[in-house]
FIRO-647628 format. One line per 10 residues: their letters; for each residue x, y, z of N, C-alpha, C. Coordinates in steps of 0.001 Angstrom, whole numbers, m for minus. Each point is the difference from the previous one (the first is absolute). Example, Ala and Ser with C-alpha at 12.3 -4.5 7.8 and 13.67 -1.06 7.14 Angstrom:
residues 2
AS> 13190,m5690,7800,m890,1190,0,900,1200,0 ~ m350,1050,m720,820,1190,60,m770,1090,730
END
This chain:
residues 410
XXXXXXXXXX> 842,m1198,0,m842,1198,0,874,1242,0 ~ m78,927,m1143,576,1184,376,m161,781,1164 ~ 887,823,586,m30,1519,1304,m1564,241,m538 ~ m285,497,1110,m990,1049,339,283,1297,m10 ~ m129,885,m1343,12,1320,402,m784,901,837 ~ 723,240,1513,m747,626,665,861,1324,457 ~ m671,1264,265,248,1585,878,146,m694,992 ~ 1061,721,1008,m161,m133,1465,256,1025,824 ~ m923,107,357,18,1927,575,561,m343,1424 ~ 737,693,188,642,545,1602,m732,1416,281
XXXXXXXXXX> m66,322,1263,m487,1719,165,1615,539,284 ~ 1336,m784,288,1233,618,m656,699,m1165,139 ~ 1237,201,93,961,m502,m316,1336,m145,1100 ~ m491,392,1117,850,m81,1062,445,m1325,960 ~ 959,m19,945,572,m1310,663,m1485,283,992 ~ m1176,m488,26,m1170,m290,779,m269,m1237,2 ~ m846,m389,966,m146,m1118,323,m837,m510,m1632 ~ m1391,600,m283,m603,m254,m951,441,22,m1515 ~ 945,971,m198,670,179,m1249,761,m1323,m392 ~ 935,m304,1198,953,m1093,355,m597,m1272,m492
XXXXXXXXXX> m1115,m274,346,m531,m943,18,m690,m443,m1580 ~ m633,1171,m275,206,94,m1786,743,m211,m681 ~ 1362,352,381,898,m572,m1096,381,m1051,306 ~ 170,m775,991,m486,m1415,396,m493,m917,m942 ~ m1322,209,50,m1253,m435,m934,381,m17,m1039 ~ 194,997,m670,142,421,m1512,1214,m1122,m595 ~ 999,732,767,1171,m1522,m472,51,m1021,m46 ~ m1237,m670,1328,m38,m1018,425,m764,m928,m1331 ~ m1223,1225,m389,m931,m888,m1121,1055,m92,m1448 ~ 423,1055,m15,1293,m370,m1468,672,m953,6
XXXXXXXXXX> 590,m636,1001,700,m866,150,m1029,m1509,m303 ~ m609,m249,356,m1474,m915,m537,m337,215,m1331 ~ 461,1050,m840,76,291,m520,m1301,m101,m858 ~ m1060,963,955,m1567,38,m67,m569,1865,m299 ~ 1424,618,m378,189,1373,270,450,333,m727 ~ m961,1238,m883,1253,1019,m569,m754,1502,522 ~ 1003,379,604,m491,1483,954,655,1156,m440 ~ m1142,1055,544,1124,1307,m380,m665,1128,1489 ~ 999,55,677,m354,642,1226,m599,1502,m10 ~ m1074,227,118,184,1698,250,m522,330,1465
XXXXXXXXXX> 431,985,402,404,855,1524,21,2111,m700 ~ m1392,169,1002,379,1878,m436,1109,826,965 ~ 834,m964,823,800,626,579,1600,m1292,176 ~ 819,990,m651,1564,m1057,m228,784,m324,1417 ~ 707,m771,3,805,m187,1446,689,m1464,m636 ~ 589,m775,1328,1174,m703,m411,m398,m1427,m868 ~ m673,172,379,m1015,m1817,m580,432,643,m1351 ~ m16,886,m719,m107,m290,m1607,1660,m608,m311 ~ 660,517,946,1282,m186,m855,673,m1791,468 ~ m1497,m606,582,73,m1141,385,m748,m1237,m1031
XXXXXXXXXX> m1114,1020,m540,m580,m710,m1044,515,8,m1217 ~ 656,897,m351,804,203,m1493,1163,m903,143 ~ 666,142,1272,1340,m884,m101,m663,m1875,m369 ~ m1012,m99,318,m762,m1184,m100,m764,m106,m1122 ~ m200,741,m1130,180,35,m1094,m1615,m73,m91 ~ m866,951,1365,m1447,191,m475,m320,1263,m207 ~ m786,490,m1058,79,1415,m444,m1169,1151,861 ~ 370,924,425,m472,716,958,3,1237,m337 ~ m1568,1078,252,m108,806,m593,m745,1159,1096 ~ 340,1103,132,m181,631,1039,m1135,1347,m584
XXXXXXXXXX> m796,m346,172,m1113,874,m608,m495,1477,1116 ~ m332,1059,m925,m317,844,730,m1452,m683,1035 ~ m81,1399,1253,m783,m891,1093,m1604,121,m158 ~ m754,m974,111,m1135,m38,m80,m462,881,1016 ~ 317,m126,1306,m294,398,1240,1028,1040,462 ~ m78,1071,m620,1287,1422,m400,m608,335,1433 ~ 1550,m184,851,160,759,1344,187,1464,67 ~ 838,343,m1559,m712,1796,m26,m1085,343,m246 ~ m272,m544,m1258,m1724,849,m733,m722,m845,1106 ~ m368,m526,856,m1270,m1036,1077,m632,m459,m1236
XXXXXXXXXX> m942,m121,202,m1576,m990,m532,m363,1123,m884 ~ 707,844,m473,m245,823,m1395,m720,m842,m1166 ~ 1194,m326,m347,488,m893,m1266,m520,m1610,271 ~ m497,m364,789,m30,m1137,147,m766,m877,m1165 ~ m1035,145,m468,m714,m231,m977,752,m85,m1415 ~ 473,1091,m135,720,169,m1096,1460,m1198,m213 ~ 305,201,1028,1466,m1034,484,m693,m1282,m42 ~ m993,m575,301,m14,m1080,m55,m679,m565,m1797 ~ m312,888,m373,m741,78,m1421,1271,m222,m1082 ~ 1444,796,718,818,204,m444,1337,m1776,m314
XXXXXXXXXX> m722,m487,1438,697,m1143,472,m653,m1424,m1301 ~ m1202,575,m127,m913,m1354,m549,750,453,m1441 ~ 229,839,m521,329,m26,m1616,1263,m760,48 ~ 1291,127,1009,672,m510,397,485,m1560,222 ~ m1558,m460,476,m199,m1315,43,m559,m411,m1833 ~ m288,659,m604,m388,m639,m1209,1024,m558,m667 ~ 853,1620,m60,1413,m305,m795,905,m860,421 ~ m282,m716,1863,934,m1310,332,m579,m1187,m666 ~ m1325,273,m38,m667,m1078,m374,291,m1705,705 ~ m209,407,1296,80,m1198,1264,m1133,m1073,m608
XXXXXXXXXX> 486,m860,660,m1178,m1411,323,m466,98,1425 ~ 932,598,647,m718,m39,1818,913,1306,572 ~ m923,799,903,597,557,488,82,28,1347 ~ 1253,270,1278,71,m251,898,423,1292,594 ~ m1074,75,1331,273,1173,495,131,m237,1842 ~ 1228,346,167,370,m95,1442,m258,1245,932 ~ m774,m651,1260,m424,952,1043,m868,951,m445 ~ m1193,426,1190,m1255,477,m264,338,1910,m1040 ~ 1208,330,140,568,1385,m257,m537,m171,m1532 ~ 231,m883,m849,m165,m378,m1458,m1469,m350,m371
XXXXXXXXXX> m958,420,516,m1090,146,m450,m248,547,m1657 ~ 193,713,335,391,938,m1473,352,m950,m1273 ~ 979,m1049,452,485,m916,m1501,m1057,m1567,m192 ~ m1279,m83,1179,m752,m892,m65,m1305,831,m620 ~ m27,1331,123,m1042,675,m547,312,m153,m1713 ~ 1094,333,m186,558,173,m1679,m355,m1105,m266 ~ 1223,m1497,415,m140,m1010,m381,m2025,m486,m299 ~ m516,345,336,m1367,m167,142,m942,663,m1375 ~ 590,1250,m377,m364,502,m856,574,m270,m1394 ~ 878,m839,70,508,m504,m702,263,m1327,m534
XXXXXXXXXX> m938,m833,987,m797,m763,4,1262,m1190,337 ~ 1040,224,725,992,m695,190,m47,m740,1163 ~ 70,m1665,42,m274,m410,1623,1447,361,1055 ~ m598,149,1155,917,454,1065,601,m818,1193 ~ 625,513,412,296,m1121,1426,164,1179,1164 ~ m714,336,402,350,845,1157,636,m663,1582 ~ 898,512,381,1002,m289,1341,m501,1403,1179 ~ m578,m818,585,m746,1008,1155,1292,m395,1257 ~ 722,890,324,1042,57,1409,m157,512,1309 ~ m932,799,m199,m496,1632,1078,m1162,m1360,843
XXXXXXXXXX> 319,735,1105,m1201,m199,1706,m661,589,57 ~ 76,1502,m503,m759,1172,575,m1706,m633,m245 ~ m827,709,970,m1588,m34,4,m339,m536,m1762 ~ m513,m628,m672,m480,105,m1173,m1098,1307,m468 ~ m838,309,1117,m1117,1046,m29,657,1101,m354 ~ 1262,199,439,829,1272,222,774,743,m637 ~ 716,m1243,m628,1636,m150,m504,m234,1121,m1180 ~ m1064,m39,m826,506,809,m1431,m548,1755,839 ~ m561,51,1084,133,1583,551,697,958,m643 ~ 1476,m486,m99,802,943,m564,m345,1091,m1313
XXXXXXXXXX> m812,m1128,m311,m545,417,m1710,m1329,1003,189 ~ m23,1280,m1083,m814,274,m182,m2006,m792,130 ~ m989,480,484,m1172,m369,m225,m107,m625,m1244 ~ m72,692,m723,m521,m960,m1935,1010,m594,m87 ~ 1244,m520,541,605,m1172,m556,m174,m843,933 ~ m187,41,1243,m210,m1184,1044,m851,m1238,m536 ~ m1009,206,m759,m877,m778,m800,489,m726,m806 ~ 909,778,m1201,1001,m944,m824,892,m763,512 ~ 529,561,1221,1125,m782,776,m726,m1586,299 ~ m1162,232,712,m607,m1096,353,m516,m1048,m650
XXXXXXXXXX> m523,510,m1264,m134,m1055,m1510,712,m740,m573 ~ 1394,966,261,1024,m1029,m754,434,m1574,736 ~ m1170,100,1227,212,m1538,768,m602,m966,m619 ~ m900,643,m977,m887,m1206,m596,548,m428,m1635 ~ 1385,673,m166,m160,m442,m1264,1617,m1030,m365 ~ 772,m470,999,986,m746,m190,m453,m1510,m126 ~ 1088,m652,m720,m522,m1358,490,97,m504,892 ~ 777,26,416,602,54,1616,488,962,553 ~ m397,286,1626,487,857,725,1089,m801,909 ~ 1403,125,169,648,m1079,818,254,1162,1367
XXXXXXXXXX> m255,m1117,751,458,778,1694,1267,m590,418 ~ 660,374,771,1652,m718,453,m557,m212,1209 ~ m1147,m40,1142,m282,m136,1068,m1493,m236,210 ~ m692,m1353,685,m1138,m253,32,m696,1375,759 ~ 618,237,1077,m453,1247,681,m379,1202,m641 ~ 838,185,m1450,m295,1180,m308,m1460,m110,m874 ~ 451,m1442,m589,m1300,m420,m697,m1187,553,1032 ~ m462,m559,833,m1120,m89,745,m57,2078,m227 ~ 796,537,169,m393,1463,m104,m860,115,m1179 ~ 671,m399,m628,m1165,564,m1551,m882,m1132,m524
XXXXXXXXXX> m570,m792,891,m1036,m769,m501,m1191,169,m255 ~ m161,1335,496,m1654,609,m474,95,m10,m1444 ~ 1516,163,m653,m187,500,m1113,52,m1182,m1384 ~ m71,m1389,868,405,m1243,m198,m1718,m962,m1110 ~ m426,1028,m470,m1329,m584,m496,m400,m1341,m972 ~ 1314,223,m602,m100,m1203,m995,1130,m913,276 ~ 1095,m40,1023,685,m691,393,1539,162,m713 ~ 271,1273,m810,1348,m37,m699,1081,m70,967 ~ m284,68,1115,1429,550,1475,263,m1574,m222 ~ 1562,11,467,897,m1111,280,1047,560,1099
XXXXXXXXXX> 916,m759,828,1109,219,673,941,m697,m629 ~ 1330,m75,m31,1353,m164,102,573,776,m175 ~ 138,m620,1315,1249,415,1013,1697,130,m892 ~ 329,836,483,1527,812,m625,1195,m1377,461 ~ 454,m93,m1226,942,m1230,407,1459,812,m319 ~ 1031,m105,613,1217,952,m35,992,m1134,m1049 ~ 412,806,m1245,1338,m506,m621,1384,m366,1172 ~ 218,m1299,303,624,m484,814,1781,144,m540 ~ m396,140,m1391,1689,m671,m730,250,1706,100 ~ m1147,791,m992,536,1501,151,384,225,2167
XXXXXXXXXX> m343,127,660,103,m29,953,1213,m195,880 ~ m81,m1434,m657,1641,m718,768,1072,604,m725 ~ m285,678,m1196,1558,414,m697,82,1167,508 ~ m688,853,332,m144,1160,643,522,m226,1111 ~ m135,m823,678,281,m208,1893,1212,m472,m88 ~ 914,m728,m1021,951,m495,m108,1119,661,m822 ~ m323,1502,160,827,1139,m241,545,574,1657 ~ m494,m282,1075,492,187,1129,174,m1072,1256 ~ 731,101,515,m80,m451,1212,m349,1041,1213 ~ m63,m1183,1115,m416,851,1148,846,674,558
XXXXXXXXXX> 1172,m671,153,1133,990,1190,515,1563,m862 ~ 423,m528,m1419,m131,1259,m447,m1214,1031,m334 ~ m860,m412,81,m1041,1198,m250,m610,339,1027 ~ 320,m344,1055,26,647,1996,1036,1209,m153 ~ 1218,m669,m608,1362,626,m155,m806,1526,m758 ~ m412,m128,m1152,m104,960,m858,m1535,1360,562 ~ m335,m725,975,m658,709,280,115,763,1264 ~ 999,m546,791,672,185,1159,m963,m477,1523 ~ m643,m1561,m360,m281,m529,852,951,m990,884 ~ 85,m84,1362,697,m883,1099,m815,m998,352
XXXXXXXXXX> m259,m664,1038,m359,m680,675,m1601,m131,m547 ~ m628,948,213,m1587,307,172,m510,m850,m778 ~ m1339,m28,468,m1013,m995,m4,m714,1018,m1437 ~ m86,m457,m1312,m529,1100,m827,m1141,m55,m484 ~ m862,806,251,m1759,m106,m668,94,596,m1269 ~ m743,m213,m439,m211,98,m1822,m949,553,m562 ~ m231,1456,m101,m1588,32,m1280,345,833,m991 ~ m879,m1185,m1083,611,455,m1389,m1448,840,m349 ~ 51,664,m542,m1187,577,m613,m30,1518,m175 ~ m364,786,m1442,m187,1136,103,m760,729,1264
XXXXXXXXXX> 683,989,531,m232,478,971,m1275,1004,m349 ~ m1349,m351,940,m935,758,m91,m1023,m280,1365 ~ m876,954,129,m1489,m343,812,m396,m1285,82 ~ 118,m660,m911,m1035,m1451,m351,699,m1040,983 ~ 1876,283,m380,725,m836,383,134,m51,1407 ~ 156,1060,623,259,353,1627,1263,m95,539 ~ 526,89,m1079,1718,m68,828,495,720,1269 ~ m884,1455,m40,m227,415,1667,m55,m790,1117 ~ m562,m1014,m148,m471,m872,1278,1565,m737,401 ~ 652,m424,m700,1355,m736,287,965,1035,936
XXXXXXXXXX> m395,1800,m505,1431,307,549,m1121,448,1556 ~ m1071,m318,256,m672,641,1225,352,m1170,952 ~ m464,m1435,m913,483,m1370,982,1472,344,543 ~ 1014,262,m1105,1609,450,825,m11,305,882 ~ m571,1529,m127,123,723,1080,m824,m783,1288 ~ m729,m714,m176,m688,m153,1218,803,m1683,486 ~ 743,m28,m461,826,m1649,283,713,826,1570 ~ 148,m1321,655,914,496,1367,1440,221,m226 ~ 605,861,771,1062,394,m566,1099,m1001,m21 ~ 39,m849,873,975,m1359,m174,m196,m587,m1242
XXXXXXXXXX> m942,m17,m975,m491,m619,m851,245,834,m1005 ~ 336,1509,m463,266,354,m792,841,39,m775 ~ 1319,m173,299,1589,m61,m73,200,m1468,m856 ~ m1078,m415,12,307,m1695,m561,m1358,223,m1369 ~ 14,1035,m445,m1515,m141,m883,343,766,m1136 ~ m95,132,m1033,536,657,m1268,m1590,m130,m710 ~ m261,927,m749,m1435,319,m797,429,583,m1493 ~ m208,m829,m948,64,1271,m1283,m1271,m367,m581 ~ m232,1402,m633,m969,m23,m737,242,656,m1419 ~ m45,m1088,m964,579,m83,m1184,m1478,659,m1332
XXXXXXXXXX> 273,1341,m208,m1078,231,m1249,m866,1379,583 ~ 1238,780,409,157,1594,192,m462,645,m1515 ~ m1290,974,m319,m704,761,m1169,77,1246,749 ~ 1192,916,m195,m602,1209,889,m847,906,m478 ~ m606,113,m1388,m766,156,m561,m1527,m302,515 ~ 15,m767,1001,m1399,m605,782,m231,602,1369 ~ m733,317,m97,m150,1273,1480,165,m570,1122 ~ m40,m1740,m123,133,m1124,1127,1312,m29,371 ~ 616,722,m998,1560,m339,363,573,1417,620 ~ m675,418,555,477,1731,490,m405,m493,1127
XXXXXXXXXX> m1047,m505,464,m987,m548,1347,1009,m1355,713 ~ 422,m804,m1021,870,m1459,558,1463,816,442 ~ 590,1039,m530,1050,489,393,m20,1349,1305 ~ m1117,226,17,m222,288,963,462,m485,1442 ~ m1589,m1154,m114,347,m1136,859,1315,m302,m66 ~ 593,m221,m215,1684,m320,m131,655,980,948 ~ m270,1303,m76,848,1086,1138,m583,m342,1244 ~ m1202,m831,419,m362,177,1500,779,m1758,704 ~ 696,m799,m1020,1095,m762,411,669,546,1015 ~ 252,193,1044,1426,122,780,1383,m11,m1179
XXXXXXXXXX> 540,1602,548,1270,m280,m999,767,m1254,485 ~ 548,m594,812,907,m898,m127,m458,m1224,m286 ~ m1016,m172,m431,m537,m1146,m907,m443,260,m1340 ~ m283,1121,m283,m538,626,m1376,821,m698,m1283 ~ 1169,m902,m90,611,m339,m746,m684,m1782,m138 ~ m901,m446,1410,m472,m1123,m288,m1263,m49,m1032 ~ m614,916,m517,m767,m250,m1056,540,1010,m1262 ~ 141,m441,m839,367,85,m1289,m1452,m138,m1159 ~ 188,1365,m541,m826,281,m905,575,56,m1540 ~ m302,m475,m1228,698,m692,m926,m1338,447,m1202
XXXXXXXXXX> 611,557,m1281,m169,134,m905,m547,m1077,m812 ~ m1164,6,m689,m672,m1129,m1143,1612,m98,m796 ~ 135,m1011,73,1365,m891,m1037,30,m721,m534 ~ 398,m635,m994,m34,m1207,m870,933,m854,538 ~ 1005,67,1328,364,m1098,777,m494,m781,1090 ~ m1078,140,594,m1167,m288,562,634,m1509,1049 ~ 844,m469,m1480,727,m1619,812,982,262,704 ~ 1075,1133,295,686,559,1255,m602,m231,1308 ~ m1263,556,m32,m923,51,1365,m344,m1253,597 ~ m378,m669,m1478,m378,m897,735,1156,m1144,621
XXXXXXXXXX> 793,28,m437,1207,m1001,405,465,401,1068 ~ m157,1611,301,758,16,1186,m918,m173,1489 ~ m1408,m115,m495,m1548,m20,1450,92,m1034,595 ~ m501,5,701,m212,m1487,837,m1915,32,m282 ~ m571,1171,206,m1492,176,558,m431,839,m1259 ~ m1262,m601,m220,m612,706,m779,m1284,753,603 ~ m71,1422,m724,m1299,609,812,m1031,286,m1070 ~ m903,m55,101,m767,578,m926,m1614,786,882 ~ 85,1156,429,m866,1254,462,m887,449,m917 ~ m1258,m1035,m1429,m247,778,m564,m1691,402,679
XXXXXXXXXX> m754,385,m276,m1179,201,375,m993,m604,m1589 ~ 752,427,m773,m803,m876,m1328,724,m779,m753 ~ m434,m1407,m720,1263,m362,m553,m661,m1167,m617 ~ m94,m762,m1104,m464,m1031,m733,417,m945,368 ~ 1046,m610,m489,759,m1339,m298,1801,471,134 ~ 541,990,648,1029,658,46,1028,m662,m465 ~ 715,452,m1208,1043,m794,m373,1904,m159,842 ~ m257,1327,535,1292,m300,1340,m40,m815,911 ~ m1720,m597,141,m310,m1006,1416,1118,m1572,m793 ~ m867,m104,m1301,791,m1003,m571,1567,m10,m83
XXXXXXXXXX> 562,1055,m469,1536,205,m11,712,m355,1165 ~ m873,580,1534,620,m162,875,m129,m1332,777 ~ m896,m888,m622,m305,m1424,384,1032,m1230,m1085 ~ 166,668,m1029,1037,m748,m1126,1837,146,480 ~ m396,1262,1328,1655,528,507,m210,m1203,1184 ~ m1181,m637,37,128,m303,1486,51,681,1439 ~ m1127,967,m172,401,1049,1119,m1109,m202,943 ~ m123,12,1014,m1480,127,1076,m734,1778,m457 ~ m932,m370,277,m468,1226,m395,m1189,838,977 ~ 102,1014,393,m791,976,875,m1269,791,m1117
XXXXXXXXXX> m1364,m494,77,m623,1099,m821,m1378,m82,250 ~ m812,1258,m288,m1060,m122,319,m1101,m1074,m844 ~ m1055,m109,194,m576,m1453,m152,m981,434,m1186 ~ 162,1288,m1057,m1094,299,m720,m26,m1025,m1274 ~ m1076,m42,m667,m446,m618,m1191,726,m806,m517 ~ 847,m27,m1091,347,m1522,m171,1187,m537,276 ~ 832,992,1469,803,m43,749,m218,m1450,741 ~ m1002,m70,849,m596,m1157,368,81,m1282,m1090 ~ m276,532,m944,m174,m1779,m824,1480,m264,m187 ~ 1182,515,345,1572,150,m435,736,m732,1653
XXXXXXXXXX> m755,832,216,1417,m274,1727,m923,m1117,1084 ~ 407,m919,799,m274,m777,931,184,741,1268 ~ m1034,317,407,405,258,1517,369,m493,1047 ~ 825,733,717,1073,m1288,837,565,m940,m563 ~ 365,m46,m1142,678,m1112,m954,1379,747,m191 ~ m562,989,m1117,1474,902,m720,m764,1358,213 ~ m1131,614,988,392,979,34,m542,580,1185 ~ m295,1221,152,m908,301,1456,m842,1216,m415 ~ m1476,133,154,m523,1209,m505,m98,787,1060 ~ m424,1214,m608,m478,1233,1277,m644,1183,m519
XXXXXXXXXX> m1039,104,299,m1131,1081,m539,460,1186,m601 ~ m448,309,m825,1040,1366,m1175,m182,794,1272 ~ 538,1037,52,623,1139,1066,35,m390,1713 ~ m360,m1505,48,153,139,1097,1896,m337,517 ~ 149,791,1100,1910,185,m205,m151,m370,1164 ~ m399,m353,1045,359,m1186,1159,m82,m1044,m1081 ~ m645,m672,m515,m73,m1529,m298,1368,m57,m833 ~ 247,968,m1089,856,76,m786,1530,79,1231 ~ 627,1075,600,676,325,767,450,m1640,602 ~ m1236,m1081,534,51,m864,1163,802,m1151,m1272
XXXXXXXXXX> m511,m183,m836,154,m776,m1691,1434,138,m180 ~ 528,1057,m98,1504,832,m416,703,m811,1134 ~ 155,200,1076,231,m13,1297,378,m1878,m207 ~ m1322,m685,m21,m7,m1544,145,1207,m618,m960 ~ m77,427,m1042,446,m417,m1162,1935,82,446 ~ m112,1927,m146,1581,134,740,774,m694,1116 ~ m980,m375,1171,824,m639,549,232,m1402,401 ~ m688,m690,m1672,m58,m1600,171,414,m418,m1580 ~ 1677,m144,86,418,m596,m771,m688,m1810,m841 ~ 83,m167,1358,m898,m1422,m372,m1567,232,m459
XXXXXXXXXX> m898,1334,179,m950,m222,m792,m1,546,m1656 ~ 1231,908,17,88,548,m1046,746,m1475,m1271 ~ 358,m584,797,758,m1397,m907,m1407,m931,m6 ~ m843,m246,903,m1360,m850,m126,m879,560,m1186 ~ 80,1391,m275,m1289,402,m367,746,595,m1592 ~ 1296,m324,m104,465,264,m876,m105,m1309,m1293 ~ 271,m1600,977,m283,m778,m621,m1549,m272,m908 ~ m537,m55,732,m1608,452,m313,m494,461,m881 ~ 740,1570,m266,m213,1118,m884,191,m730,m1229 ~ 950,m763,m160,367,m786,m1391,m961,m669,m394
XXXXXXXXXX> 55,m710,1051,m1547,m1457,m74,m1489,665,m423 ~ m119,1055,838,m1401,528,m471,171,561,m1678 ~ 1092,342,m323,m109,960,m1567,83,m1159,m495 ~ 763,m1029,357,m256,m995,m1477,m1616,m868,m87 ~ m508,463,1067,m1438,m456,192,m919,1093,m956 ~ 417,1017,m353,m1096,932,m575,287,m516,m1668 ~ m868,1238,m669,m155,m354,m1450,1515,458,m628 ~ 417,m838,m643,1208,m78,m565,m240,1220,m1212 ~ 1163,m24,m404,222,961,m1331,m452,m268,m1239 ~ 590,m1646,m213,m951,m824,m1265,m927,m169,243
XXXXXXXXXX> m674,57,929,m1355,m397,322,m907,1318,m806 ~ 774,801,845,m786,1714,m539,129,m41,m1198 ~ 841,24,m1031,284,30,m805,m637,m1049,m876 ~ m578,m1230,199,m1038,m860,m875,m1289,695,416 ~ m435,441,564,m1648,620,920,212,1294,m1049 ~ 907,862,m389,m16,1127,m781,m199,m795,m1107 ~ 868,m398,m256,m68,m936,m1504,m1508,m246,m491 ~ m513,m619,787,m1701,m875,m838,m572,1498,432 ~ 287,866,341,m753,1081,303,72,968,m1447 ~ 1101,177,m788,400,195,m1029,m728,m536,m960
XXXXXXXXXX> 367,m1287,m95,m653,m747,m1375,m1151,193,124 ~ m667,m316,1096,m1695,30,m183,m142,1590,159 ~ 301,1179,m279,m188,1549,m165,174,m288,m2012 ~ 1007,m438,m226,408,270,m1084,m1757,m545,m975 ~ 112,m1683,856,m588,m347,m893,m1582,132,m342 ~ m193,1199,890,m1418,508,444,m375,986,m1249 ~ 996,1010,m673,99,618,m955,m345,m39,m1011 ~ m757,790,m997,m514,m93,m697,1139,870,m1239 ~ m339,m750,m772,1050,208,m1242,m20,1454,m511 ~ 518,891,m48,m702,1412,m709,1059,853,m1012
XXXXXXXXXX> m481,m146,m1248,952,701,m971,476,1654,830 ~ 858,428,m285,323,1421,397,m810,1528,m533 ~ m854,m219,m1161,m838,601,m46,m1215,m227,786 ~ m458,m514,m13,m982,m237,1307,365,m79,1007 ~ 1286,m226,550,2,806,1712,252,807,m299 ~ 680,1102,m668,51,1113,297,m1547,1164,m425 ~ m1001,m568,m1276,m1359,583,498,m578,m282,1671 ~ 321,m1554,248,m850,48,1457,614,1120,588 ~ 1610,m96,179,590,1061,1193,m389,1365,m12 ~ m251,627,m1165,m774,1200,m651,m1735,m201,425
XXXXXXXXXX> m192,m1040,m336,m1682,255,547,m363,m23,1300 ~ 761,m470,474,130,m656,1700,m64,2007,699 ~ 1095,451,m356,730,928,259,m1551,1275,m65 ~ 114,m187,m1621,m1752,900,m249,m925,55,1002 ~ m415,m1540,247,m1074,m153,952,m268,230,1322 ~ 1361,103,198,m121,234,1806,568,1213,137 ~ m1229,925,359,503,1116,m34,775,191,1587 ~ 230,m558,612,1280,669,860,1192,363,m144 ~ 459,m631,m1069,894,126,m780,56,1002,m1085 ~ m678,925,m3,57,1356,m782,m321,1230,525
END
């Protein structure tokens, strides 16, 4: 059977958990060689110069969702996107995370089947708020027109099941490239990348994640401070995926000055990087403080490092970690439970080696990578093969009549 020509929209192109995980996928189905893709993203960052070196073609289109002009242009931009889609002339198009509404609306008018990747927790009732009144409606339509909607977390599923009428929702679960992974991790060792970062002795906690509100990285440096002081001197914290561009990160550095200076050097605040595997080689503990979070792809990374892990218990966090197995939860902001968690972990070598073993055992228990990667697959073929044959003069009258008819779009 020949590739499947399919779009695969990113909302960008950055080292994120969700982006990450796209190019994952994408490679993963080429290699099955069930794929022929061409990536587009309205905002550039490092992933492209990851997909080109990999020899998939990637195209960075002006933004549907223009953070200068707002919800001006929106109509127009997406009218703009569907002519776009003619001239790719896809068999399926795939659009990652709820932000890409916009390329399931086109794909639709263009009569192209879709695969939508829903990632977001937020309220379902809520989530498109952001958006103008007269588009909240379109936002919400475009749920009914994929062939599949895939969720990475049963939990998140259950959020949008009102919207579940004819049964297109599915889950699978995010399976992590193990080989990309291990070659990555096997660019460092541990003693030197303690060395390089100028860690000693300490017991080191770990959170990877762009720094924002959602995430709560606040809560880690409040637990510090509130650790007993015998207990501090033995505790090291970084928090890896500093945006100072994010108003969260003026607020987390804040918090950072009410440290006691002569400990202020035990938490370490760290720039979004494309070495990500430094950190982790040199942690013992993984933290993860988010308040919202799907199927988190650092929970996996840090269970493939073998690490015990500290995190709160939201959505499909739970279907990932064993409690009291490989990890220990504690209610998002609450910083006694967190603080008492930090504390247990630091000063029990032997549980951090128990719960470390574990951590392994439980990830090779979840959904594997090939696994994900055949579940995308029949998800593909049966999109493709749903399609209806259409010379290029006739989609491009529909995309024109489509366009005519609905007047929101003019």
């Amino acid at each position: 059977m020949r590739p499947i020509r399919a779009v695969m929209v990113s909302h960008n192109l950055e080292l994120e958990g969700a982006p990450n995980s796209q190019y994952e996928l994408t490679s993963g189905l080429i290699k099955t060689g069930n794929l022929n893709p061409i990536v587009v993203a309205p905002h550039d960052g490092p992933l492209k110069t990851l997909y080109e070196e990999n020899g998939i073609d990637v195209s960075v289109i002006q933004p549907v969702l223009d953070p200068v002009q707002g919800f001006k242009n929106l109509a127009r931009n997406i009218n703009r996107f569907a002519v776009t889609l003619d001239r790719l002339k896809p068999e399926v198009l795939y659009a990652n995370t709820l932000q890409t509404f916009w390329a399931i609306e086109a794909a639709q008018r263009c009569r192209i089947p879709s695969i939508w990747n829903i990632r977001e927790s937020e309220p379902a009732e809520s989530y498109f708020d952001f958006l103008p009144e007269k588009y909240r409606d379109l936002a919400y339509h475009c749920l009914e027109y994929p062939s599949k909607i895939v969720f990475v977390a049963n939990s998140t599923k259950e959020n949008w099941r009102k919207f579940n009428a004819d049964d297109r929702m599915t889950v699978i679960n995010n399976g992590l490239d193990l080989v990309r992974f291990r070659e990555r991790m096997s660019r460092v060792q541990r003693d030197a990348a303690r060395r390089s970062i100028g860690l000693g002795d300490e017991v080191v906690f770990l959170i990877v994640g762009t720094v924002s509100e959602r995430k709560g990285q606040i809560d880690a440096i409040k637990a510090f401070i509130a650790l007993p002081e015998s207990a501090k001197a033995s505790v090291k914290i970084l928090i890896v995926g500093d945006r100072p561009r994010d108003p969260y990160s003026a607020k987390l550095h804040a918090a950072l000055e009410e440290v006691d200076q002569k400990h202020r050097g035990s938490v370490i605040i760290v720039p979004e990087t494309g070495q990500v595997e430094l950190y982790y080689a040199a942690s013992d503990v993984f933290l993860c403080t988010s308040r919202l979070e799907s199927y988190p792809r650092t929970i996996l990374e840090a269970m493939a490092c073998g690490m015990p892990i500290i995190s709160t218990p939201v959505y499909g966090i739970r279907e990932q970690i064993r409690e009291s197995v490989n990890g220990i939860f504690y209610d998002p902001g609450n910083i006694p439970q967190l603080t008492e968690a930090i504390g247990k972990l630091a000063a029990s070598k032997g549980l951090r080696a128990q719960m470390s073993l574990k951590s392994s055992e439980v990830f090779a228990s979840l959904t594997s990578y090939p696994q994900m990667i055949e579940s995308y697959k029949e998800l593909f073929i049966a999109a493709a093969a749903s399609a209806k044959t259409k010379s290029r003069r006739d989609l491009t009258r529909e995309v024109i009549r489509n366009v005519r008819d609905r007047w929101l779009f003019w």
